[in-house]
N, C-alpha and C positions, 0 to 999 in steps of 0.2 A: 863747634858744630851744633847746629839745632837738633833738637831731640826727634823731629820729624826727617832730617836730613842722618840720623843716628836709625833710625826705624827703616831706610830705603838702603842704606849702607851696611846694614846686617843683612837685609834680602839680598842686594848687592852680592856680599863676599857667601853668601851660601853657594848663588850661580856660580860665583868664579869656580868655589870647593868642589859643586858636582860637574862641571864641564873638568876640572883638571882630572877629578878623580874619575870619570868616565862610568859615573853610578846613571842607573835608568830604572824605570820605574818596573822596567819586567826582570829587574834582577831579582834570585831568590837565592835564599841559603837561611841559616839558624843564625837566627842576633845573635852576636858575642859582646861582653864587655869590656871598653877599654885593653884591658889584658889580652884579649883573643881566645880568651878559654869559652867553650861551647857548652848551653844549657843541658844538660840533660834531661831526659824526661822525667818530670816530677821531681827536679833539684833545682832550685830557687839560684840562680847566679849574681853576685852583689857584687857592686863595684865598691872597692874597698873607701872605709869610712861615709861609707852613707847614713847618714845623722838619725837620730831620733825624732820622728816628726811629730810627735803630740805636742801640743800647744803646752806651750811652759804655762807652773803654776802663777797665781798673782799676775797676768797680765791682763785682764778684765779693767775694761775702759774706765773704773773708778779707780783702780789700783793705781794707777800711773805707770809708766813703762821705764822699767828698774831692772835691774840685775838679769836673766833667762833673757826678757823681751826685749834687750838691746843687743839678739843675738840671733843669727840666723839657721834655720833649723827646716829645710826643705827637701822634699825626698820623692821624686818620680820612681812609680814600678809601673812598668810595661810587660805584660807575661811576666817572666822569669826572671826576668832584667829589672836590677834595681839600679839609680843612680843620686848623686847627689848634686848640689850645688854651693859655691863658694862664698857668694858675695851679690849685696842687690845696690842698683844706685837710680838713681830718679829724676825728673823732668819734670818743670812744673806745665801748668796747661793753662792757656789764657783765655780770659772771655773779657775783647776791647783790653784795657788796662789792667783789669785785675786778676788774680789768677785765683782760677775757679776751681784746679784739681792736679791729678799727677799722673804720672804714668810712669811704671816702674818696669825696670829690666834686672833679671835676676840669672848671674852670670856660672860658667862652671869651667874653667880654663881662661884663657887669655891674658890681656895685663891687669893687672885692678886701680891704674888708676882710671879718670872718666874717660870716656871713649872719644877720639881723633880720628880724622880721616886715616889717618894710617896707624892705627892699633889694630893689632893684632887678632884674627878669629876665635874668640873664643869656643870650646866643644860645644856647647849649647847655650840656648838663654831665653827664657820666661819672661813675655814682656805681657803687661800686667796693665791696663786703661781703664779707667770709668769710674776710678776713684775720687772724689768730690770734697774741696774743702769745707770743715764743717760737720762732717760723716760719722765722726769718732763715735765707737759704741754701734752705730747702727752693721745691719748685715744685708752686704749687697747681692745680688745675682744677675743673671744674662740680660733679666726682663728689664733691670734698671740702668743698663747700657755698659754693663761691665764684661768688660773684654778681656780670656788668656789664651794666648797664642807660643804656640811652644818652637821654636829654631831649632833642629837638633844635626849642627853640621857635620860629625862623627858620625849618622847616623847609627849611635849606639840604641839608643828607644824605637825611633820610627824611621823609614826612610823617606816619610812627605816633606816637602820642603816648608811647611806652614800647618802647624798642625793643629787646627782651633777646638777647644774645648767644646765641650756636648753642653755641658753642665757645668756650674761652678758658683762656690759660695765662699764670700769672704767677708769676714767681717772685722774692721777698722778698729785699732787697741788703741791708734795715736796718733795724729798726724801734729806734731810740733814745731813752733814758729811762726810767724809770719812776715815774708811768705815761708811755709814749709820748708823746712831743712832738716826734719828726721821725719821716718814713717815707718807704725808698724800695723801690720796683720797675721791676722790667722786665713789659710787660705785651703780649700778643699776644689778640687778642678778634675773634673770624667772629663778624657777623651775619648776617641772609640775603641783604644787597642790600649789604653791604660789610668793611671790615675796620677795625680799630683797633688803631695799635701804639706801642710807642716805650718810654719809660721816664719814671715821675712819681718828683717830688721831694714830698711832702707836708708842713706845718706844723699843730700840735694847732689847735681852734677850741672851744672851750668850748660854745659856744652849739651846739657839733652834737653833744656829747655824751649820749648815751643816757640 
């Protein structure tokens, strides 16, 4: 499956999630996490093992991406609601014959191998665009055509079905191979009701390729 045909089939199985689960947009109540346990007022709720997101040491684009930075470390908090995620994997992006960049999906439930028309929904997933090959070391933002959009089909964080970033700043540790077949960043991402930080480790996925 092409990574653009992988991008319509994640919006896809969100529809199918909120039609079965008969969620609407006037629905109200307290976010709970995963577990179903309710925020209290001024009690911070985390879904268990949500990682540590500062950027590991030594992964500065001279370092070369070693030990920490071959390793995924990403952490959405919405209010009170914290969450994590598992695993990212990537699509290259073509301009004519060559491929010019990537676009990464960073996933938190489902299956972990690359995604098929019939793989399974995963809870959420971070799809991540506007990364450029070539970039390594630089720091991108909105203004340079970088795009993070967040899925979150548990509605555990938000209940929009597409929830694009306000703001966002990432900057490139690695993009290795040609073409690309590892990618890493550090990624800091406002949306309007939370934030998303940490740092992904990425592996190629054919089937997301453009």
């Amino acid at each position: 499956m092409r990574r653009g045909s992988s991008w319509l089939f994640s919006v896809g199985l969100f529809s199918s999630v909120l039609v079965a689960l008969g969620v609407g947009c006037s629905e109200t109540g307290t976010t709970t996490p995963d577990g179903g346990a309710e925020a209290d007022s001024g009690q911070p709720v985390s879904e268990a093992g949500a990682p540590d997101t500062s950027a590991p040491d030594g992964s500065g684009p001279d370092a070369g991406c070693t030990g920490a930075c071959r390793t995924l470390a990403l952490g959405a908090t919405y209010g009170a609601v914290t969450a994590s995620f598992e695993r990212a994997q990537f699509g290259r992006d073509k301009t004519g014959p060559n491929v010019s960049g990537v676009t990464v999906e960073v996933h938190a439930g489902g299956a972990p191998e690359c995604p098929k028309q019939n793989s399974p929904t995963p809870d959420r997933t971070l799809i991540v665009s506007g990364i450029k090959v070539g970039s390594e070391g630089k720091t991108l933002t909105l203004a340079d055509g970088l795009a993070v959009t967040l899925l979150d089909f548990k509605e555990l964080l938000t209940k929009k079905p597409l929830d694009k970033a306000t703001a966002a700043k990432l900057t490139v540790v690695a993009i290795e191979g040609t073409p690309p077949d590892k990618v890493a960043f550090d990624l800091e991402a406002t949306f309007e009701e939370g934030t998303i930080r940490g740092h992904v480790f990425a592996d190629h996925c054919a089937t997301m390729d453009e």
